[in-house]
C-alpha positions as CSV (number, residue, x, y, z in Angstrom):
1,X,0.0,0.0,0.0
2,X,1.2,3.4,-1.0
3,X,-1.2,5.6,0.8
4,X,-2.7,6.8,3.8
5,X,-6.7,6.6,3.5
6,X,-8.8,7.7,6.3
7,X,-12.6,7.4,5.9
8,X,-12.4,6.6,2.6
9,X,-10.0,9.6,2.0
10,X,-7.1,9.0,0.2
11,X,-4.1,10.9,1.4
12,X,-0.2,10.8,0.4
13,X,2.0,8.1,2.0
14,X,4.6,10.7,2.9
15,X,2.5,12.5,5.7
16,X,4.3,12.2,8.3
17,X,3.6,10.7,11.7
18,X,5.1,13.1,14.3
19,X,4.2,11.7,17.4
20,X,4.7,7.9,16.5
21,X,7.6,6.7,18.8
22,X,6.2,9.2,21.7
23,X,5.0,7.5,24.5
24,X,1.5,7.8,25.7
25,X,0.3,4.5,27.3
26,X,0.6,5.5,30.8
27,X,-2.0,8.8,31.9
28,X,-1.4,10.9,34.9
29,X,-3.5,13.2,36.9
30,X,-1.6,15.4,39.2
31,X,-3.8,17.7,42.1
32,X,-2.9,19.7,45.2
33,X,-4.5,18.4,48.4
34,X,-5.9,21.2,51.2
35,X,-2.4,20.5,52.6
36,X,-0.3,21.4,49.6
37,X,0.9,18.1,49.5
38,X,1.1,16.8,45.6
39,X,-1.4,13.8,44.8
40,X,-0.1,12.0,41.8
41,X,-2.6,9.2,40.3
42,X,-0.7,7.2,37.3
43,X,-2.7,4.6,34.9
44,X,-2.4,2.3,32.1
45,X,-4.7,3.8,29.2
46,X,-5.8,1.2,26.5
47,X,-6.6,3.9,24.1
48,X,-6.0,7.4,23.2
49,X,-2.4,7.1,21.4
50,X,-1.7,11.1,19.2
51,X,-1.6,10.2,15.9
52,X,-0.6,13.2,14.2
53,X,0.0,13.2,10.4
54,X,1.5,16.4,9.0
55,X,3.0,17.5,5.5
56,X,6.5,18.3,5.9
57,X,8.5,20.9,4.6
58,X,12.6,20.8,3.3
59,X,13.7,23.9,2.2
60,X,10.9,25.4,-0.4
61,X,10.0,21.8,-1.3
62,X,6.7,20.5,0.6
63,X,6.6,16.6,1.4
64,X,2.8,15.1,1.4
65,X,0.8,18.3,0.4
66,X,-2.8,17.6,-1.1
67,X,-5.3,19.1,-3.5
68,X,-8.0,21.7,-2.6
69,X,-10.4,18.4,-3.7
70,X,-8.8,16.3,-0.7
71,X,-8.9,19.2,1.6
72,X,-12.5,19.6,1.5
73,X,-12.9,16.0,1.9
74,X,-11.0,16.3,5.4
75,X,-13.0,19.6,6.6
76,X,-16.5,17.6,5.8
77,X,-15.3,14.7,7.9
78,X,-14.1,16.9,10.6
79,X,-17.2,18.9,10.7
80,X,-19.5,15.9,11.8
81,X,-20.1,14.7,15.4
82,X,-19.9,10.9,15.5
83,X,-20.8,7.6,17.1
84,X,-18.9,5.5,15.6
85,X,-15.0,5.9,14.7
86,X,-13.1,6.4,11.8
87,X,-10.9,3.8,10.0
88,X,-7.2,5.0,9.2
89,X,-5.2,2.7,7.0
90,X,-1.4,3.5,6.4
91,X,1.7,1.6,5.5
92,X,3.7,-0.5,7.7
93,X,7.2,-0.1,7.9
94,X,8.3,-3.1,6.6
95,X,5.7,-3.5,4.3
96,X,1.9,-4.4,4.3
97,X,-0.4,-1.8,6.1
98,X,-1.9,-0.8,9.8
99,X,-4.9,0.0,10.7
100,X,-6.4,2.0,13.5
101,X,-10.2,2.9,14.5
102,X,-9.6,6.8,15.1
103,X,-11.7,10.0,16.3
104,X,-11.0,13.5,15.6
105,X,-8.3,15.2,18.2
106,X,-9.7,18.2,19.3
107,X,-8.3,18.9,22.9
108,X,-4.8,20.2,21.9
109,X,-6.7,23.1,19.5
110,X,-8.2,22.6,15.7
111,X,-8.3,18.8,14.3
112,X,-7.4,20.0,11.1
113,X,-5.0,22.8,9.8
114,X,-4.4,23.9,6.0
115,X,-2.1,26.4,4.5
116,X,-2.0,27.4,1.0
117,X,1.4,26.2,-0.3
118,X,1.1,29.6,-2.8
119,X,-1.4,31.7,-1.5
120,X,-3.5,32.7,-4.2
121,X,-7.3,34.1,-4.3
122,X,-10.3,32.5,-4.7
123,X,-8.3,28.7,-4.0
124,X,-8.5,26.5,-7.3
125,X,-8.9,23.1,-7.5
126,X,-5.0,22.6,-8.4
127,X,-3.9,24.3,-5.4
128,X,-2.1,22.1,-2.8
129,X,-2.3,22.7,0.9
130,X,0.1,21.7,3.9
131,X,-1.7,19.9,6.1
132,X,-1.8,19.0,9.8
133,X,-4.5,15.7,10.9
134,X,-4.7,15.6,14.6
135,X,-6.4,12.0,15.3
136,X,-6.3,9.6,18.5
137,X,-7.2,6.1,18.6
138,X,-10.2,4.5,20.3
């Protein structure tokens, strides 16, 4: 597989995952009791894990950036509460693909961000956008 699809959306392969190797099975709540003595509760959490895919950027050459089409696409799926989760397929690293049952990130600020890779007005359909996807799994 040479893509990432999510929902049905098909998305470059070169997105990249920037929170992969960062660890997030273990969630902490930290409080102060009336005391001022610190209360720190640790747990295993069985879901949750960041995935964020983002276009990169090497000098003035963009890595992963996607149509205005695709774009739109994203900002539908984002706009809709759900019940049920998303399915995100993407490659494996050594071959064959992963999949994850996903929702919509929201709690570290937008799901989705897009910036014009050449700003231009009113955006065509061949423009291309940098993209950030802010997803967990469930």
């Amino acid at each position: 597989m040479s893509r990432i699809v999510l929902a049905g959306i098909e998305l470059p392969a070169d997105l990249q995952w920037i929170d992969e190797f960062t660890a997030w099975r273990v969630g902490q709540q930290v409080k102060t009791s009336l005391t001022g003595a610190r209360i720190v509760q640790e747990s295993a959490l069985q879901a949750g894990r960041p995935i964020t895919l983002q276009t990169q950027r090497e000098g003035n050459a963009y890595i992963a950036p996607v149509p205005l089409e695709v774009l739109r696409q994203l900002q539908a799926s984002e706009e809709q509460p759900r019940i049920a989760p998303l399915q995100l397929l993407m490659p494996a690293h050594n071959g064959g693909e992963r999949a994850f049952a996903v929702r919509w990130r929201r709690t570290e600020g937008a799901a989705l961000e897009a910036a014009p890779i050449k700003y231009a007005v009113p955006a065509l359909d061949g423009d291309y956008f940098s993209i950030t996807l802010r997803l967990m799994t469930v």
